[in-house]
N, C-alpha and C positions, 0 to 999 in steps of 0.2 A: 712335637706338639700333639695333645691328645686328640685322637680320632673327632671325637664331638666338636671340638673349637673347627678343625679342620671343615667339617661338614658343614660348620657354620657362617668360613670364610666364605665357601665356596657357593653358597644362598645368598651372603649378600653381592659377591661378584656378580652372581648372574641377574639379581633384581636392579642392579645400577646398568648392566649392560641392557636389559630388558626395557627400560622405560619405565615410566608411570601409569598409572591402570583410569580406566572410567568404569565405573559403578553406579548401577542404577537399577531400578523396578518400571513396570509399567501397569499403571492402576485405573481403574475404571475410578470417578469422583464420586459417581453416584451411592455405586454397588459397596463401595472401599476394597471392594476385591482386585488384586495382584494377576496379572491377565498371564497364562502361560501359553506358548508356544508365539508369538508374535514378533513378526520380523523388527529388527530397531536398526538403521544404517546409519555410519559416523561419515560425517563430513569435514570437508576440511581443504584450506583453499592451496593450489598447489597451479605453480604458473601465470597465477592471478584468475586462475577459473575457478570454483567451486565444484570439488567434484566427489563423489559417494568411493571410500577407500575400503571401507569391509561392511558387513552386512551379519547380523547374526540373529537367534531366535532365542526368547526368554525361556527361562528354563522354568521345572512347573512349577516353582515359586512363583514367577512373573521377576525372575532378575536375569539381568544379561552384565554382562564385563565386556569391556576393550581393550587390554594390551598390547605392546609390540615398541621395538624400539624408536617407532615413529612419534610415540607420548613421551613428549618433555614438557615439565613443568612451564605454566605461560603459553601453550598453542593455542590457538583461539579456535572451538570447532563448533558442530552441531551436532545435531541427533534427531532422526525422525523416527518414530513409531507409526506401523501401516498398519490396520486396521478395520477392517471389514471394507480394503479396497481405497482407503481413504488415508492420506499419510498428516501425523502432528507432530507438527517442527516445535523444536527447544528454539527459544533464543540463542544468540552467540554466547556458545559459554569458554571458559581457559583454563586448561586442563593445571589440576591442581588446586583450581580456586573454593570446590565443593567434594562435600564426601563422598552424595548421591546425586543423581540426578532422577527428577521423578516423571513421568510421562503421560498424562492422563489424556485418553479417548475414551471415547463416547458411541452409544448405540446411534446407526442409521436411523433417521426416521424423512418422511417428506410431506410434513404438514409446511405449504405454504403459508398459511394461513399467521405461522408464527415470525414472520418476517416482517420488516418494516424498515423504513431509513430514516435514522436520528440526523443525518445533513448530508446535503448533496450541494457537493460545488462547482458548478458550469462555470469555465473561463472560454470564452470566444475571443479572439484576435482577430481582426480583420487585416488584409492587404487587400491590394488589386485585383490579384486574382485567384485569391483563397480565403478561408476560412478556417483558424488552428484554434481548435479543441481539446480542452481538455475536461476530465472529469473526473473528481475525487470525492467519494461517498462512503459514509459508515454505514454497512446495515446489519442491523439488531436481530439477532435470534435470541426468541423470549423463549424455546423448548430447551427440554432436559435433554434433545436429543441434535445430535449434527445432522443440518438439512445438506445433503448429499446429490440431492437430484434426480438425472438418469444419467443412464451409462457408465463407461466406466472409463479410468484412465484418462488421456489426453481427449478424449470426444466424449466425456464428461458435460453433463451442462446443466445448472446450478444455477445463479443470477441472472437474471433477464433482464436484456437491456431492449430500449424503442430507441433506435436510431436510424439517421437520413440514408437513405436505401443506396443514396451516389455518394457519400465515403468512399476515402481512400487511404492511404498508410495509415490504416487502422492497426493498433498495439496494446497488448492486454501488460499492464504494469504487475498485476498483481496473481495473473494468471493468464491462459490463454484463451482469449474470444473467439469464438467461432458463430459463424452467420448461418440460421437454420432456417431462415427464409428471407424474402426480402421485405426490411428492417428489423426485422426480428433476429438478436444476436446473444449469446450464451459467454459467462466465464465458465470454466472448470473448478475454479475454487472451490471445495466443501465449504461451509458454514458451521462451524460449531457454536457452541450454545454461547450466547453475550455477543461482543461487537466483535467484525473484521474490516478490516479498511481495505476498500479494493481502486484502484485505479484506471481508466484509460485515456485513451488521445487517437485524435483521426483526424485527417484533413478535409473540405469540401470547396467546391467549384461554387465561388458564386454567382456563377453564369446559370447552373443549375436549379439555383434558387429561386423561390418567389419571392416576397419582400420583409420575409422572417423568416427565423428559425424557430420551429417547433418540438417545444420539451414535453415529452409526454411519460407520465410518473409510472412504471408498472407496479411498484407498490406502494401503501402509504410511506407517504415523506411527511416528518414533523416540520423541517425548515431545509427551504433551497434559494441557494445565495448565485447571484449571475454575477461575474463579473467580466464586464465590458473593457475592448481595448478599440478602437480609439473612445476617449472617456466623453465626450461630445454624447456621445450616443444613448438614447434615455428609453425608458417603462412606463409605459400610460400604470397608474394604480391598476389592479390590487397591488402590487407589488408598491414597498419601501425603498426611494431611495435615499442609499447609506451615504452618497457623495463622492469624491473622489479619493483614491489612495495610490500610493506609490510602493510597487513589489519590482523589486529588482529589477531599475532602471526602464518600467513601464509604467503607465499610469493607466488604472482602473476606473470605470465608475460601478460602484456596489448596490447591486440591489437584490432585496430579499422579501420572499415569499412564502408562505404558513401555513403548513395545512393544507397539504394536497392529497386528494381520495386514488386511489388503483385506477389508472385508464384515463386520469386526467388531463388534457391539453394546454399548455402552455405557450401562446405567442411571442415567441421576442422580435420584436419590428429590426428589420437589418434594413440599410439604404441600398435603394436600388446600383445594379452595377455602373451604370449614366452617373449618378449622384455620388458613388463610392470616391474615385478617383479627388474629387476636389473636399470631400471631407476629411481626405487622409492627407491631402495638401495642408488644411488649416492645422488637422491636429498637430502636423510634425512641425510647423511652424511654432506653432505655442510651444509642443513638447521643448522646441532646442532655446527658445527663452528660459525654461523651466529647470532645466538640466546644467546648462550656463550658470544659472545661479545657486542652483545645488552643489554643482562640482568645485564652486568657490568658496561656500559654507565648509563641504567636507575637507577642502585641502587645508583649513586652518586645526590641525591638532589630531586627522585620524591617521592612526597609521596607515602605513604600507599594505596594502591586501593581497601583493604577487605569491603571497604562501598558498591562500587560498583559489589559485589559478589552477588546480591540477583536475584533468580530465575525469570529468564523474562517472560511477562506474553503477550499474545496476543495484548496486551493493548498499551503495550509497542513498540510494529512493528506498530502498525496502529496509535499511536501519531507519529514515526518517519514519517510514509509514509504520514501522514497533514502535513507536516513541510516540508515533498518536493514540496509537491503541493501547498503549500503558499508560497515558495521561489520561485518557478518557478512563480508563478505568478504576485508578484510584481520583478521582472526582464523581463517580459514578452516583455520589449520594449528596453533591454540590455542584449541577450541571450551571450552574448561573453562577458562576464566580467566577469575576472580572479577569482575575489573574490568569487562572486555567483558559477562560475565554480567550486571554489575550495571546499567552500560550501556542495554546491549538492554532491560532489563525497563523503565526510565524512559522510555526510547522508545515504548514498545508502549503503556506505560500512559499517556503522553501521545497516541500514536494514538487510542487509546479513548475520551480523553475529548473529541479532537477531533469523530468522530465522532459520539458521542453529543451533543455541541452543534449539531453539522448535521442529523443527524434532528432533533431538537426547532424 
């Protein structure tokens, strides 16, 4: 065999033994310039954890590669690019499926000023002797630049939340919360420029309480939706109510509020802890008339749902919460459409219950 074929065998031997490659750039949007020297790490879930497998830096093009026998066509990974301190994640992508992959961050800046929340969704559950929160909100950066915050790293702090000072298993879904005085609490999320979906959940003593709960806006909100569990429980106006609804096996009552300024106060009337016990007596009484006859309706024609039994995984609340923020965003020029409306609300409310299956 001539020397050349030979040479030629022995290139493809080694690109079949080698694996498949990831290719990519990391580009400013603004600038269109190709960023060089910046670190970009592959991930990739191994043992059922999520964990950073190499790490490399763009060359002065702004391009970086990944190979190694570990890339076979079909792996499902990610990719983050870090960034003046600030790391931006790819979506879940599967190697093979794209030529490149492209990476765009963005200058720090921390103009407050450019923030705002397009919805904010309070869930309150009552029992005897808690109160289970959750909260899921978009908020809006209208800057050309990612609001970053201060600090840096993990004591990073970026959104500011006003919450009840006696919390407890308090848990940041979509970053990590930290308390920087009392009520006053911090995510680490950056903020780049358009929407991000952040989430948390805590519990409270309603022994500690006075006779509501108090929402207080730190920045403007266009709309914040309360929804109540036991559904009995109601909003003197301003606030809309939506009526009752049924999210996985609870019932709601929905009410919604418009146009709240920075620094705002919100009362939501909770019943005293004397009163509590016999309100959650009536609701659970209706509820098991309600449920009774739901579970009769369902068992004529739906299927089997034990597929859907397997234990939720973090993984799982943060592909739901992309899937909001890519819906919002190609609707971003049809916010009122019924569909998308409808949408979003089954997403948010399957967030919730994911959630609330990982606290437990």
């Amino acid at each position: 065999m001539p020397l050349r074929l030979i040479f030629i065998a022995i290139l493809l031997s080694a690109c079949e033994l080698w694996g498949a490659a990831v290719n990519g750039y990391v580009l400013n949007p603004l600038t269109e310039m190709r960023l060089p020297n910046i670190e970009v790490a592959f991930y990739m879930r191994q043992e059922g954890d999520v964990s950073e497998v190499l790490r490399k830096q763009t060359d002065a093009e702004g391009n970086f590669s990944f190979a190694g026998p570990f890339l076979q066509d079909g792996l499902h990974f990610a990719l983050a690019a870090f960034y003046e301190g600030v790391p931006y994640f790819s979506s879940t992508l599967e190697v093979g499926a794209q030529q490149q992959v492209i990476l765009e961050v963005y200058e720090n800046a921390n103009d407050v000023s450019a923030l705002h929340i397009t919805s904010h969704h309070l869930f309150l559950s009552l029992s005897e002797d808690a109160i289970e929160c959750v909260q899921l909100l978009q908020v809006h950066n209208s800057s050309e630049h990612t609001y970053a915050g201060s600090g840096n790293g993990r004591e990073r702090r970026v959104t500011e939340f006003a919450l009840p000072p006696s919390l407890f298993n308090l848990q940041g879904h979509s970053g990590l919360i930290q308390q920087a005085e009392p009520g006053q609490f911090f995510d680490n999320q950056a903020l780049p420029p358009g929407s991000s979906q952040l989430s948390i959940s805590f519990n409270l003593d309603t022994r500690a309480l006075d006779d509501a709960y108090v929402h207080q806006a730190v920045y403007a909100t266009e709309r914040l939706e309360v929804f109540l569990d036991p559904p009995t429980l109601e909003i003197s106006p301003p606030f809309i109510d939506q009526g009752v609804i049924e999210l996985h096996g609870r019932q709601y009552r929905r009410f919604v509020l418009q146009g709240l300024s920075p620094g705002q106060h919100v009362k939501i009337p909770l019943p005293l802890s004397s009163s509590l016990r016999w309100l959650l007596k009536w609701a659970a009484l209706a509820g098991a008339f309600f449920f009774s006859g739901l579970a009769l309706v369902l068992s004529r024609g739906r299927p089997d749902d034990a597929s859907n039994a397997d234990t939720p995984s973090p993984e799982d609340r943060q592909i739901l919460i992309a899937e909001i923020a890519r819906l919002d965003e190609a609707h971003a020029e049809q916010p009122q459409d019924q569909h998308y409306l409808d949408q979003r609300a089954r997403l948010i409310h399957e967030a919730v219950a994911l959630t609330r299956a990982l606290g437990n």
